[in-house]
C-alpha positions in Angstrom: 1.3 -3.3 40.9 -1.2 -5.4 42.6 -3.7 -4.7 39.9 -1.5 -4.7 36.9 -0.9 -8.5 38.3 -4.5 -9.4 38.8 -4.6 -8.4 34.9 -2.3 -10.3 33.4 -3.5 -13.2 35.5 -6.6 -12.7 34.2 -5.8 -12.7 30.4 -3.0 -15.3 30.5 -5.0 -17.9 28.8 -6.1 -15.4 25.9 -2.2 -14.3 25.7 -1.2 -17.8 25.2 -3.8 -18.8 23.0 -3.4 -15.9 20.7 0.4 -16.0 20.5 0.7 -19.5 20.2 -1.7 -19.0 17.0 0.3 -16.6 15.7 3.4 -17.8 16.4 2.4 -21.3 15.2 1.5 -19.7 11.5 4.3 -17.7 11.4 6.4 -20.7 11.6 4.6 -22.9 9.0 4.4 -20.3 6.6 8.3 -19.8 7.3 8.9 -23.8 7.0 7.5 -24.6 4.2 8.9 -21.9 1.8 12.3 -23.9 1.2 9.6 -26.5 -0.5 8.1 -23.7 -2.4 11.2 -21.4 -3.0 11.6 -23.5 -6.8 8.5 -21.9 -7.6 8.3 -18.8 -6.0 9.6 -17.1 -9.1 6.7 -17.8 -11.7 4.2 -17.4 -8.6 5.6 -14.2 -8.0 5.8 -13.1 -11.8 2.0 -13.8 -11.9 1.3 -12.2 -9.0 3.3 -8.7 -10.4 1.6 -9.3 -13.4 -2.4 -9.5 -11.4 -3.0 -5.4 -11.7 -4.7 -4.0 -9.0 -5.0 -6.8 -6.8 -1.2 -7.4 -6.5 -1.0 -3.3 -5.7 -3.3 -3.6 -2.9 -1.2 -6.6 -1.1 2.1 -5.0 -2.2 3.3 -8.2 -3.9 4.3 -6.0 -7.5 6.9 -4.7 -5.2 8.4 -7.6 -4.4 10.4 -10.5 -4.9 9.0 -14.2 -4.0 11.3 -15.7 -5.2 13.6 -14.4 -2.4 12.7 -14.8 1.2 11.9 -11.7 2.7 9.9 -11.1 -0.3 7.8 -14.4 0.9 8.3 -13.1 4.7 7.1 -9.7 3.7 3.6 -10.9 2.3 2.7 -14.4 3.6 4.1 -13.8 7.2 3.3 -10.4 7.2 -0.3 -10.7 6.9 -0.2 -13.1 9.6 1.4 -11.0 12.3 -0.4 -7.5 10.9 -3.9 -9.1 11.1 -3.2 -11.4 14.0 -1.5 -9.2 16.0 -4.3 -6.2 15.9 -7.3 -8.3 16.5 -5.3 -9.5 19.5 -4.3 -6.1 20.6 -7.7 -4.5 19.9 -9.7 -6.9 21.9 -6.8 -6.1 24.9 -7.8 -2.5 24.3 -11.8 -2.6 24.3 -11.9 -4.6 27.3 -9.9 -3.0 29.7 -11.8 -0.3 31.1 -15.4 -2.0 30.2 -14.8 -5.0 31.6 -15.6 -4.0 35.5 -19.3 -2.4 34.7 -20.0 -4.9 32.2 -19.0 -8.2 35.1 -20.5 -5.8 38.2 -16.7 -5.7 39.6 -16.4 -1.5 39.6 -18.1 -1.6 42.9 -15.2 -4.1 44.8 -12.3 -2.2 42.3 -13.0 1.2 43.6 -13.3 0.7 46.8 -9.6 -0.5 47.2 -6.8 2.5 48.1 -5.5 3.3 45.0 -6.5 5.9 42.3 -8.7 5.7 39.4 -5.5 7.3 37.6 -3.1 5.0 38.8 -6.3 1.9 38.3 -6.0 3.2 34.3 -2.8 3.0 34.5 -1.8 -0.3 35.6 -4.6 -1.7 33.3 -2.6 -0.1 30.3 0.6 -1.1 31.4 -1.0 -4.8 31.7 -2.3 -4.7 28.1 1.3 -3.1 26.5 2.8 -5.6 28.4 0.5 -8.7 26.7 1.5 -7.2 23.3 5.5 -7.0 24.5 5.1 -11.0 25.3 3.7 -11.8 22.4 6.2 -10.0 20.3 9.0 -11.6 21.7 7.5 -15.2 21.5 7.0 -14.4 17.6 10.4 -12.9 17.3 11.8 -16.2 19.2 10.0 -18.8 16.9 10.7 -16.8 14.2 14.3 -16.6 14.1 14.3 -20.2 15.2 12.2 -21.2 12.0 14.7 -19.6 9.7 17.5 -20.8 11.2 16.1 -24.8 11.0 15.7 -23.7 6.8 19.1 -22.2 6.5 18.3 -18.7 5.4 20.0 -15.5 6.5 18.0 -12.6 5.2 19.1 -8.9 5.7 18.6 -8.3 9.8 17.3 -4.5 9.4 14.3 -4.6 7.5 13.6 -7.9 9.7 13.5 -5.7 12.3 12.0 -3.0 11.0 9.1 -5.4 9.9 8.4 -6.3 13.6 8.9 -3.0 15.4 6.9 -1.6 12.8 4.0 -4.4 13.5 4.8 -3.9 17.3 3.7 0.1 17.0 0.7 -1.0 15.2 -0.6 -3.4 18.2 0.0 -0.7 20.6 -1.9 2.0 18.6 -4.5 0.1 17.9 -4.8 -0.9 21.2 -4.3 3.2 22.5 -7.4 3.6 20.1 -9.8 1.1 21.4 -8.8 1.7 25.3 -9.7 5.1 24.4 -13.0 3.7 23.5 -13.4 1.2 26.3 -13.7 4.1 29.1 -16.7 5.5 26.9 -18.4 1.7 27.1 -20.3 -0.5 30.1 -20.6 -3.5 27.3 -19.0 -6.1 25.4 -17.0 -4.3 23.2 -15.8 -7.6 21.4 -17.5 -6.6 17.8 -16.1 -2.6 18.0 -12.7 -3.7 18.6 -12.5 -6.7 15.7 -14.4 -4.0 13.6 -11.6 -1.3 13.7 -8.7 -3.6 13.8 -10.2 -4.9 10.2 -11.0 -1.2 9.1 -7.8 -0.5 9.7 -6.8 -3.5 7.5 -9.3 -2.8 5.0 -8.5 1.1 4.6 -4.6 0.3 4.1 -5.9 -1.8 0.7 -7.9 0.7 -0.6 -4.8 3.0 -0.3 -3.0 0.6 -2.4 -5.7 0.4 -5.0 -5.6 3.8 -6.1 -3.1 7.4 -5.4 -6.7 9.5 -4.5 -6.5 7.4 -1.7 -3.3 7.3 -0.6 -4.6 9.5 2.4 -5.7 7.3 3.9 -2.6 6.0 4.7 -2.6 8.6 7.7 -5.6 7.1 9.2 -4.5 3.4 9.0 -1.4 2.0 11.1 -1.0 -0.5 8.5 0.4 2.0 6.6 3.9 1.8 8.1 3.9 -1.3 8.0 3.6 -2.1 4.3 6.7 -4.8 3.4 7.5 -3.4 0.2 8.1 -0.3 1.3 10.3 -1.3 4.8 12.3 -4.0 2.6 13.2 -1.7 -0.2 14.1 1.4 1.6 15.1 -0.3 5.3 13.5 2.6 7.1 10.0 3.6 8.3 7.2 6.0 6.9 8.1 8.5 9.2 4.7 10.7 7.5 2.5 8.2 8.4 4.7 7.0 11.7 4.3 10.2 12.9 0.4 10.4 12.9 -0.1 7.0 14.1 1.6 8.4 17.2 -0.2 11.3 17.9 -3.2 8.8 17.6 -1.9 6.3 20.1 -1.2 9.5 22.2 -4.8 10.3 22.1 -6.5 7.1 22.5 -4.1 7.1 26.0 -5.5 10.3 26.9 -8.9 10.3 26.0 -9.0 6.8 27.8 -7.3 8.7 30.8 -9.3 11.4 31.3 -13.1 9.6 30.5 -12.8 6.7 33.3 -11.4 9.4 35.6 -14.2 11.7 35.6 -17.4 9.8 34.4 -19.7 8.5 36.7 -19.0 4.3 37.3 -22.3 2.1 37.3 -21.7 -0.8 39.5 
């Protein structure tokens, strides 16, 4: 686990400047709606009442006027956007990083296994995500016990094991891509996690797109649909798996057989 250690140690700052980011928005947007609760109602009639531009955010689905309506939308975007760019630039990096800094050389010269190497660098990079998750979680729940609300527990949950599955495919995807790269890989992995972002909108916008729901993991994450029916898209769930599976095993089986420029 020597090199699984050596990661984290290496990404420690990035891990606490991302989470303390996110965590830190979370928490405003959180402490400030008891100030705004008095209009949330009108706001959110408004915002119903905005066409196709309150479909694509899925705010004519909900209720801001109550708060996991607010939590849904405001702190949702937050974590769903945050929370991928950080995972994708974990994901891009991981296996491109030793040709691109002229490390592969001293790596692969050590006793262990490029299979096991892979492996320990994806444990390292779940691992980030799983910190940050329960950091967010933490200030979180801490933020809405210092305003006094109790919203329903389930879809809460729902919200950030749904936004947890979306890190870690989106990461699965762009570690996939990393073993097939010897370069920076900073503007592939922002580019996909907005993509993602970007196609989920569009399938909002309009039912001929709603296929694109299965391409996008922030399709099972849309808060109108987790708060109203406290459960999952399993449809799109289920494909969003089978793509983390791949990303995994493409990622697997490229850095173990290609040739290693050092």
């Amino acid at each position: 686990m020597t090199l699984m250690k050596h990661e984290l140690k290496q990404g420690q700052t990035t891990l606490l400047i991302w989470t303390s980011v996110i965590a830190f928005m979370l928490a405003a947007c959180i402490l400030i709606y008891p100030e705004m609760k008095t209009q949330m109602g009108d706001v959110g009639s408004m915002f119903a009442e905005m066409g196709s531009f309150s479909a694509a955010f899925g705010m004519d689905r909900l209720n801001f006027g109550e708060f996991m309506g607010f939590f849904g939308v405001e702190c949702g975007n937050v974590l769903g956007l945050g929370g991928a760019f950080f995972s994708a630039l974990l994901g891009i990096s991981v296996l491109a990083k030793e040709e691109k800094e002229q490390t592969a050389e001293f790596l692969l010269t050590h006793p262990i296994s490029r299979r096991k190497t892979v492996a320990q660098k994806l444990f390292s990079v779940l691992l980030q995500i799983i910190i940050l998750n329960i950091i967010v979680i933490a200030v979180t729940f801490i933020s809405i016990r210092i305003i006094g609300e109790e919203p329903e527990i389930r879809p809460l949950l729902l919200l950030f094991l749904a936004y947890f599955i979306l890190q870690a495919e989106t990461a699965a995807i762009c570690f996939g891509i990393s073993a097939f790269i010897s370069q920076s890989g900073l503007g592939i992995g922002l580019g996909i996690a907005a993509l993602f972002y970007f196609l989920n909108i569009v399938a909002n916008l309009t039912e001929d797109a709603k296929f694109l729901k299965y391409i996008t993991p922030f399709g099972y994450t849309e808060g109108a649909d987790i708060i109203a029916d406290k459960c999952l898209k399993t449809e799109y769930l289920s494909v969003g798996l089978i793509f983390t599976a791949l990303g995994i095993g493409i990622g697997f089986y490229r850095y173990c057989t290609k040739d290693i420029h050092s």
